[in-house]
N, CA, C and O atoms as a printed pandas DataFrame, in Angstrom:
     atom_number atom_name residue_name chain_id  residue_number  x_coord  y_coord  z_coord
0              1         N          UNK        A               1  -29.214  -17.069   75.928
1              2        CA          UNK        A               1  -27.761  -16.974   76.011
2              3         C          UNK        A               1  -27.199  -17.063   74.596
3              4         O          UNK        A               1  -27.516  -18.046   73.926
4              5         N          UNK        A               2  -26.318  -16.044   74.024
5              6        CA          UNK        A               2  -25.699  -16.386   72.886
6              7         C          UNK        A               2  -24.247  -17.266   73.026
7              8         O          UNK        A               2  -23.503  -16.980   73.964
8              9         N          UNK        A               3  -23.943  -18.113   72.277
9             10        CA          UNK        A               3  -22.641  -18.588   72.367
10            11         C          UNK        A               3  -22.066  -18.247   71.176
11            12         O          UNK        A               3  -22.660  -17.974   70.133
12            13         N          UNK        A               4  -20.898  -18.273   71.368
13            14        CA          UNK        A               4  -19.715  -18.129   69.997
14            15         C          UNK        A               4  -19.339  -19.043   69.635
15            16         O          UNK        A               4  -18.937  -20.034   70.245
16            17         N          UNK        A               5  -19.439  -18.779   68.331
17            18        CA          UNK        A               5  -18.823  -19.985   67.045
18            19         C          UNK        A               5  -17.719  -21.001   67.916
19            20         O          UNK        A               5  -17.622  -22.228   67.911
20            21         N          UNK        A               6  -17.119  -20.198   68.486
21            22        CA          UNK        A               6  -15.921  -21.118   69.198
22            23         C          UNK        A               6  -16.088  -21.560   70.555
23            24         O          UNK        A               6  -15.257  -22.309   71.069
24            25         N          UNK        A               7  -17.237  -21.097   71.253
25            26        CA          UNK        A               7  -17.747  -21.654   72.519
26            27         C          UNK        A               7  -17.007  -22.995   72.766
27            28         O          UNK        A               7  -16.887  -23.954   72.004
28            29         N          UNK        A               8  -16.505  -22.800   74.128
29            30        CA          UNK        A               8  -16.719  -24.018   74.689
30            31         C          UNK        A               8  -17.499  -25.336   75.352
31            32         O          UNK        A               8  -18.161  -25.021   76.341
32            33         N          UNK        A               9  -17.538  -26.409   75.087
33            34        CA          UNK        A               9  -18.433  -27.510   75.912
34            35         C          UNK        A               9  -18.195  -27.725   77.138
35            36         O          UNK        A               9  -17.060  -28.013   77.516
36            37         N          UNK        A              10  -19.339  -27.608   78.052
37            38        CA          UNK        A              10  -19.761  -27.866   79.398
38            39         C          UNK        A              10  -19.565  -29.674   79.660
39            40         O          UNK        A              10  -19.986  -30.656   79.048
40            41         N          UNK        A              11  -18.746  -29.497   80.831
41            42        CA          UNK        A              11  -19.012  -31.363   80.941
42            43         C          UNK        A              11  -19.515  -30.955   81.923
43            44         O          UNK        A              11  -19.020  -30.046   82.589
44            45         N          UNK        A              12  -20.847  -31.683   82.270
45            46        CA          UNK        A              12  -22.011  -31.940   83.649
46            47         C          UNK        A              12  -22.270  -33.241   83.955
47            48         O          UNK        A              12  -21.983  -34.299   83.395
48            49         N          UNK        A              13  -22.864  -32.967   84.948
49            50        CA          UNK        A              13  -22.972  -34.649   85.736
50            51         C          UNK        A              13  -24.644  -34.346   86.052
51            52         O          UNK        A              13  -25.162  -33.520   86.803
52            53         N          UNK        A              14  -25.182  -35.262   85.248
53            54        CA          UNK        A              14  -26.851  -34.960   85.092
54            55         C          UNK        A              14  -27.498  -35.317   86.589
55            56         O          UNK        A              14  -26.707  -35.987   87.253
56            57         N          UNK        A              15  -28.498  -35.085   87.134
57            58        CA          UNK        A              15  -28.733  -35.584   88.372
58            59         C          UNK        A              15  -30.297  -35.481   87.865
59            60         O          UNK        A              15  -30.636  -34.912   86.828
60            61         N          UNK        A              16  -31.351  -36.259   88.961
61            62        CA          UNK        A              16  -32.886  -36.043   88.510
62            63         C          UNK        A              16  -33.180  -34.465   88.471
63            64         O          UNK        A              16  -33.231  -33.971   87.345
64            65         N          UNK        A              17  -33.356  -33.716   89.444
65            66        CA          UNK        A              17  -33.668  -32.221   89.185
66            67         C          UNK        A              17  -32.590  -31.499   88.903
67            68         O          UNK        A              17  -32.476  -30.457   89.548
68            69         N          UNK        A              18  -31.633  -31.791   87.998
69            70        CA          UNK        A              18  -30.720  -30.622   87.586
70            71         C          UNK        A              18  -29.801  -30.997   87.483
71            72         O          UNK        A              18  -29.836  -32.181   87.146
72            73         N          UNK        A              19  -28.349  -30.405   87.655
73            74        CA          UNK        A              19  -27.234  -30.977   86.569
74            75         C          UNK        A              19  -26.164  -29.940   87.782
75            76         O          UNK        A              19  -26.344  -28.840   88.306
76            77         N          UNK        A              20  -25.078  -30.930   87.848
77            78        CA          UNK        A              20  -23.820  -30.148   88.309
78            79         C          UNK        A              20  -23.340  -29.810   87.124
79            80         O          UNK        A              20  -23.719  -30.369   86.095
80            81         N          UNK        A              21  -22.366  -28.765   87.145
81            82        CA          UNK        A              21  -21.427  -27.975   86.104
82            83         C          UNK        A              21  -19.559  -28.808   86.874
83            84         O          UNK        A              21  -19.191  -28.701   88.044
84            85         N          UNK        A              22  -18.766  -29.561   85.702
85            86        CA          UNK        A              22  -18.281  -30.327   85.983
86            87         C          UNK        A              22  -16.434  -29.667   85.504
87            88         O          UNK        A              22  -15.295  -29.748   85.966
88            89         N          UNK        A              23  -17.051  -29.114   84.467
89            90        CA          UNK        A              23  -16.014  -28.212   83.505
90            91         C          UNK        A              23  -16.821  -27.096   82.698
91            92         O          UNK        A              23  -17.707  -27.518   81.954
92            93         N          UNK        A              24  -16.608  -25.681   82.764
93            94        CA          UNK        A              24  -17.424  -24.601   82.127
94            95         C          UNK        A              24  -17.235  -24.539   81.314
95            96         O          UNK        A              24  -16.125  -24.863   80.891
96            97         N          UNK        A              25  -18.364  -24.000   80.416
97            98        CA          UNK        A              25  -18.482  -23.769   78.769
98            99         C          UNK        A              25  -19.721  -23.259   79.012
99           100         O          UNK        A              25  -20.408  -23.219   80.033
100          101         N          UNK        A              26  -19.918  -22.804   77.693
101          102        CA          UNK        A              26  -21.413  -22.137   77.367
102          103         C          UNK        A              26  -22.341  -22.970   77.112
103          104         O          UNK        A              26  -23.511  -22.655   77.330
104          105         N          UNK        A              27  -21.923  -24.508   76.472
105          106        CA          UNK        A              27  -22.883  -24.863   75.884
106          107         C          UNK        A              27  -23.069  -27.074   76.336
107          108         O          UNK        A              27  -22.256  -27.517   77.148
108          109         N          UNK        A              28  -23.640  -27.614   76.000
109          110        CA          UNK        A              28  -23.612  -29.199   75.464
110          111         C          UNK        A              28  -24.077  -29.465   74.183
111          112         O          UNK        A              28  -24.798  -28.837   73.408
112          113         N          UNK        A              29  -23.479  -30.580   74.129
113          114        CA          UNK        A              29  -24.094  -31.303   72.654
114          115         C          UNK        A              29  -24.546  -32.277   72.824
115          116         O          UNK        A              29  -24.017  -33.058   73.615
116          117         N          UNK        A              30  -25.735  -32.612   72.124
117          118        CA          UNK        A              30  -27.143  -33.396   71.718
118          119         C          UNK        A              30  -26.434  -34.939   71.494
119          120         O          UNK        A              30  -25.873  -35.259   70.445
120          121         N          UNK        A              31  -26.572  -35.840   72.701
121          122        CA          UNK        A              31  -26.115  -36.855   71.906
122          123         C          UNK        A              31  -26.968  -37.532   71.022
123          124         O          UNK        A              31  -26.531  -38.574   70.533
124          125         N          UNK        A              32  -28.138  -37.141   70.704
125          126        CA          UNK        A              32  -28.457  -37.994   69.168
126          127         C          UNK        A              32  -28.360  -37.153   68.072
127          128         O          UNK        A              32  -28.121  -37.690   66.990
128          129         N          UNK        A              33  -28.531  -35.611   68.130
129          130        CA          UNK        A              33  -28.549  -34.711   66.797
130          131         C          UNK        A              33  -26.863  -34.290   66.656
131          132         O          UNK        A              33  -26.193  -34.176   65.630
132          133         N          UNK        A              34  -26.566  -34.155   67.717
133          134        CA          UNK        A              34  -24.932  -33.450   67.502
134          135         C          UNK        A              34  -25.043  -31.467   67.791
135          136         O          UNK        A              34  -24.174  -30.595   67.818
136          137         N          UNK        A              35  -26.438  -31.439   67.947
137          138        CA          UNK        A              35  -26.801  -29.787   68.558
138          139         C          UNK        A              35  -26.357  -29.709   69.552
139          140         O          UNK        A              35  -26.187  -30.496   70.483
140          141         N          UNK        A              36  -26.017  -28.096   69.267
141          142        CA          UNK        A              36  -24.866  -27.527   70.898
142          143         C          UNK        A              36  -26.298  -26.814   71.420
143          144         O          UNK        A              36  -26.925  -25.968   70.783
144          145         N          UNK        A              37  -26.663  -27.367   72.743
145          146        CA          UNK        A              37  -27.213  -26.649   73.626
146          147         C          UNK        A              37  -26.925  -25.835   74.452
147          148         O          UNK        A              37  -26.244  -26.100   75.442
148          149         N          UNK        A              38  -27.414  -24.661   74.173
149          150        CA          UNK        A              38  -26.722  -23.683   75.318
150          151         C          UNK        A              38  -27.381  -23.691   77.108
151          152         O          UNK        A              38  -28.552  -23.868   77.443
152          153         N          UNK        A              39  -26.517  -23.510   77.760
153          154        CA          UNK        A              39  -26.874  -24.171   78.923
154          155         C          UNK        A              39  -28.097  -23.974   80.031
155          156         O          UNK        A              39  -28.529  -24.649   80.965
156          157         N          UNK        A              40  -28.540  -22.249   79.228
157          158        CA          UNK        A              40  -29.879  -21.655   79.717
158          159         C          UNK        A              40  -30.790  -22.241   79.056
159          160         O          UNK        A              40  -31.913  -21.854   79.379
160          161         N          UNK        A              41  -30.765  -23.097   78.179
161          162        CA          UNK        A              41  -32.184  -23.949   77.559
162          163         C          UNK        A              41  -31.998  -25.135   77.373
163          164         O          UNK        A              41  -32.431  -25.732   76.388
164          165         N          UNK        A              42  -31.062  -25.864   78.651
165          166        CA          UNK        A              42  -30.625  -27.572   78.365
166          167         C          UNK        A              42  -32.284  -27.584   79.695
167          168         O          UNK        A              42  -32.696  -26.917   80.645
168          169         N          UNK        A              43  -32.731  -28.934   78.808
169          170        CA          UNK        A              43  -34.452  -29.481   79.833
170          171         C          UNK        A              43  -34.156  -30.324   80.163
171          172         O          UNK        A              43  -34.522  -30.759   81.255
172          173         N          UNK        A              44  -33.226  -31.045   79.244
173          174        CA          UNK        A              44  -33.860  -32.596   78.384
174          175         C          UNK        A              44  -32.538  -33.508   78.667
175          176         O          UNK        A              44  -31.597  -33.442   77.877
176          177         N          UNK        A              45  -32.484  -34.345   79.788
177          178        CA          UNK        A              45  -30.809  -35.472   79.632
178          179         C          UNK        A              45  -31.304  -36.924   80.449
179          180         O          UNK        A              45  -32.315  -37.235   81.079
180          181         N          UNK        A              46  -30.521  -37.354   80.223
181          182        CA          UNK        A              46  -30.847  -38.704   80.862
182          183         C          UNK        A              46  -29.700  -39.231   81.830
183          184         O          UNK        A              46  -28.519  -39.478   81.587
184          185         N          UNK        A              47  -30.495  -39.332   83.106
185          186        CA          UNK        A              47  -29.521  -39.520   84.274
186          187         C          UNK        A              47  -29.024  -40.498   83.761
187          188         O          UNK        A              47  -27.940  -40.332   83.202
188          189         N          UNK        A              48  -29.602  -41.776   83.767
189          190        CA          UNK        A              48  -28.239  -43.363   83.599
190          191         C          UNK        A              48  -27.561  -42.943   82.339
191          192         O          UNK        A              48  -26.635  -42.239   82.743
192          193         N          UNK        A              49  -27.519  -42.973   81.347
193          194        CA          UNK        A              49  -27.130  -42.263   80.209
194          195         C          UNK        A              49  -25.641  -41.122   80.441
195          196         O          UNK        A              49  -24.523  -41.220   79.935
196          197         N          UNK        A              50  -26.198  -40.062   81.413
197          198        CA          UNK        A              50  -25.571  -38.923   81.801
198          199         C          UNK        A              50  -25.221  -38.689   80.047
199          200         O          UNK        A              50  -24.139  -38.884   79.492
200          201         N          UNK        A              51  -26.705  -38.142   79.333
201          202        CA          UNK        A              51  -26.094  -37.578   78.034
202          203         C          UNK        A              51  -27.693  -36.340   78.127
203          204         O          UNK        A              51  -28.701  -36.498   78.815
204          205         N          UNK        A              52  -27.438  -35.439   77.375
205          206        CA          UNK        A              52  -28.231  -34.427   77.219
206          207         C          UNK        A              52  -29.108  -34.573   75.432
207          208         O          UNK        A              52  -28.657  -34.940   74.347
208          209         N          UNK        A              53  -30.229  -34.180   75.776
209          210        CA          UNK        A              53  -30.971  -34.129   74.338
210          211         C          UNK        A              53  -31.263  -32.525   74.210
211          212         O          UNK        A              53  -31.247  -31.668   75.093
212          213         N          UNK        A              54  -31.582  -32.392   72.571
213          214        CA          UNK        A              54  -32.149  -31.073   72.354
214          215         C          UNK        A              54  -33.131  -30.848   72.620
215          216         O          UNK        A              54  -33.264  -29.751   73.162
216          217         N          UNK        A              55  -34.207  -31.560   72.456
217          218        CA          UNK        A              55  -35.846  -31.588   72.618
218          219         C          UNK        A              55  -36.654  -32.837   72.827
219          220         O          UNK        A              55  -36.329  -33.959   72.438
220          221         N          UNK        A              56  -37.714  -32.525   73.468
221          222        CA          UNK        A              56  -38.478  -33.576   74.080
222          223         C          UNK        A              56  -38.153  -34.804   72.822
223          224         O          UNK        A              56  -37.390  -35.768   72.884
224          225         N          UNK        A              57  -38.865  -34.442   71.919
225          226        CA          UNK        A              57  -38.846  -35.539   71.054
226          227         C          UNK        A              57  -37.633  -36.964   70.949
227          228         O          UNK        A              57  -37.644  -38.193   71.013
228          229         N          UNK        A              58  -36.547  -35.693   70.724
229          230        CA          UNK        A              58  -35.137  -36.697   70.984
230          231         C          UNK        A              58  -35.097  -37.497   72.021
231          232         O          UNK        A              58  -34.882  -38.695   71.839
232          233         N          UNK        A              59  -35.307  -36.960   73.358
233          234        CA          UNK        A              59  -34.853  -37.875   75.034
234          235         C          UNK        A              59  -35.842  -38.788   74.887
235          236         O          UNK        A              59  -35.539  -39.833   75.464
236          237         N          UNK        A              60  -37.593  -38.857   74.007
237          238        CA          UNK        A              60  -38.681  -39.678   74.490
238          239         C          UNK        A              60  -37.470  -40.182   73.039
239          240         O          UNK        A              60  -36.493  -39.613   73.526
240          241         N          UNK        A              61  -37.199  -40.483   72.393
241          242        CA          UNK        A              61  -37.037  -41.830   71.296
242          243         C          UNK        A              61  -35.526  -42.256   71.598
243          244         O          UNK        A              61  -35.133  -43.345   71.178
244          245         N          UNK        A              62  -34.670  -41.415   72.321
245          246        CA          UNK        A              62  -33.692  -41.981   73.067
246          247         C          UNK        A              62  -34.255  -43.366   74.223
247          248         O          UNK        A              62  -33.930  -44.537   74.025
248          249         N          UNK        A              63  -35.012  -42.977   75.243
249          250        CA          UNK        A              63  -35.688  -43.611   76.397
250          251         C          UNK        A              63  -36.333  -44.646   75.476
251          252         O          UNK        A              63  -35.847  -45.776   75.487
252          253         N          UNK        A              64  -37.288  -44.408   74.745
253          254        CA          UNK        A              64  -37.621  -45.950   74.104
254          255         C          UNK        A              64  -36.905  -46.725   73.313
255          256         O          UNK        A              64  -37.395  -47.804   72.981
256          257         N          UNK        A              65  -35.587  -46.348   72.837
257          258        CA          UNK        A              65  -34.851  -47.188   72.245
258          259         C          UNK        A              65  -33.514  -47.401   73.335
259          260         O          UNK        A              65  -32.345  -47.205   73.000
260          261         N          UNK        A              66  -33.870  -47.760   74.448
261          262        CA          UNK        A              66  -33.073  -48.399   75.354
262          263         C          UNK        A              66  -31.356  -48.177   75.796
263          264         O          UNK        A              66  -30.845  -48.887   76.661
Protein backbone atom coordinates (compact mmCIF):
# COMPACT_ATOMS: atom_id res chain seq x y z
CA UNK A 1 0.00 0.00 0.00
CA UNK A 2 1.46 3.42 -0.73
CA UNK A 3 0.49 6.27 1.60
CA UNK A 4 0.86 10.01 1.11
CA UNK A 5 3.06 12.34 2.76
CA UNK A 6 -0.18 13.63 4.25
CA UNK A 7 -1.93 10.30 4.96
CA UNK A 8 -4.05 9.99 7.56
CA UNK A 9 -3.79 7.87 11.03
CA UNK A 10 -5.96 4.88 11.61
CA UNK A 11 -7.28 4.66 15.27
CA UNK A 12 -7.89 0.67 15.90
CA UNK A 13 -8.84 -1.27 18.71
CA UNK A 14 -6.19 -4.19 18.73
CA UNK A 15 -7.87 -7.55 19.52
CA UNK A 16 -5.72 -11.13 19.74
CA UNK A 17 -6.27 -12.13 15.95
CA UNK A 18 -6.68 -8.78 14.40
CA UNK A 19 -7.65 -5.29 14.88
CA UNK A 20 -11.02 -3.35 14.41
CA UNK A 21 -10.68 -0.14 12.20
CA UNK A 22 -12.01 2.57 14.72
CA UNK A 23 -11.37 5.82 12.54
CA UNK A 24 -9.84 5.39 8.74
CA UNK A 25 -6.55 6.31 7.56
CA UNK A 26 -3.98 4.60 5.64
CA UNK A 27 -1.66 4.15 8.13
CA UNK A 28 -0.46 3.74 12.36
CA UNK A 29 2.37 4.84 14.18
CA UNK A 30 5.01 2.76 15.99
CA UNK A 31 4.67 3.51 19.51
CA UNK A 32 8.34 3.00 20.26
CA UNK A 33 10.03 4.22 16.79
CA UNK A 34 7.37 6.89 15.81
CA UNK A 35 7.09 4.76 12.15
CA UNK A 36 3.86 5.15 10.22
CA UNK A 37 2.73 1.70 9.45
CA UNK A 38 0.74 1.22 6.67
CA UNK A 39 -2.15 -0.85 7.46
CA UNK A 40 -1.48 -3.80 4.85
CA UNK A 41 1.81 -4.59 6.80
CA UNK A 42 0.68 -3.73 10.57
CA UNK A 43 1.70 -7.75 12.36
CA UNK A 44 2.93 -6.48 15.37
CA UNK A 45 0.55 -4.60 18.52
CA UNK A 46 -0.12 -5.30 21.84
CA UNK A 47 -3.60 -6.02 23.03
CA UNK A 48 -3.31 -4.60 26.87
CA UNK A 49 -1.18 -1.83 25.55
CA UNK A 50 -3.70 -1.36 22.46
CA UNK A 51 -0.40 0.23 20.77
CA UNK A 52 1.09 -1.12 17.43
CA UNK A 53 4.94 -1.88 16.72
CA UNK A 54 6.91 -1.79 13.44
CA UNK A 55 8.72 -5.05 13.75
CA UNK A 56 9.11 -8.07 15.69
CA UNK A 57 12.05 -6.76 17.36
CA UNK A 58 10.25 -3.60 18.73
CA UNK A 59 6.83 -5.54 20.27
CA UNK A 60 9.52 -8.48 21.78
CA UNK A 61 11.55 -5.39 23.74
CA UNK A 62 8.29 -3.52 24.25
CA UNK A 63 6.74 -7.00 26.04
CA UNK A 64 9.94 -7.41 28.05
CA UNK A 65 10.15 -4.08 29.29
CA UNK A 66 6.72 -4.26 30.87
Amino acid sequence: MLMSPNGKAARLHYMANGFRVLSHGDHVVCAVSGERIPLDLLRYWSVERQEAYATPEIATRAALNG
